[in-house]
C-alpha positions as CSV (number, residue, x, y, z in Angstrom):
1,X,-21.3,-30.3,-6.7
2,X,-23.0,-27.3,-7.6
3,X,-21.0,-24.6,-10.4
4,X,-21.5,-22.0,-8.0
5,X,-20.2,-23.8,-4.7
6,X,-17.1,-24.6,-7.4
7,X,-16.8,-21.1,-8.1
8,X,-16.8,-20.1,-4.4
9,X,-14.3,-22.1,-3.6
10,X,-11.8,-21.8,-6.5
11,X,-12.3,-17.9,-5.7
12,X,-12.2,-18.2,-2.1
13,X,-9.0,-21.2,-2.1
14,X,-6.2,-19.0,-3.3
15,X,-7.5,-16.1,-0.6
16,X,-7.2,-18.5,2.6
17,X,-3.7,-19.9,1.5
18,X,-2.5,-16.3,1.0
19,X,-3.5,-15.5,4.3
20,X,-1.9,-19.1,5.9
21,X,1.4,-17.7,3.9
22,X,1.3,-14.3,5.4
23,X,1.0,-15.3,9.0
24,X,3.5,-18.0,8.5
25,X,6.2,-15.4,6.9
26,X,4.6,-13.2,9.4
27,X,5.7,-14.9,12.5
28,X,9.1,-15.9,11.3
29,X,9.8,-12.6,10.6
30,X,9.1,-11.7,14.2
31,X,11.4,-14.3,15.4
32,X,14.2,-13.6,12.9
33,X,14.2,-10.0,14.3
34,X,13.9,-11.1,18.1
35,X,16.9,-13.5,17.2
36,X,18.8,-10.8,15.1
37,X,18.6,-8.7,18.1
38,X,19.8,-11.5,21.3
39,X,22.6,-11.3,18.6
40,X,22.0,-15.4,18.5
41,X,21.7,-17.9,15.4
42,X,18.2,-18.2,13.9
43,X,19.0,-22.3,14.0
C-alpha cells in the first residue's frame, strides 16, 4: 500500500462519512417535519 493511496484515503474517509451522516440526518428531518405536520407520532 502505497503512502499516497494512504493519504487519499485517510483524507478522503472522514469526507464520505460526513456526507453518509448528512443525508441520513437529512432525510429524517424531512420525515420528522412531514410527521410533525399529519400531527402523528414519529414512532
Amino acid at each position: 500500500m502505497s503512502p499516497v493511496f494512504l493519504t487519499a484515503y485517510v483524507l478522503a474517509f472522514p469526507v464520505i462519512v460526513a456526507c453518509v451522516l448528512f443525508y441520513l440526518v437529512r432525510a429524517f428531518h424531512s420525515d420528522w417535519l412531514q410527521a410533525k405536520a399529519e400531527n402523528r407520532p414519529m414512532i
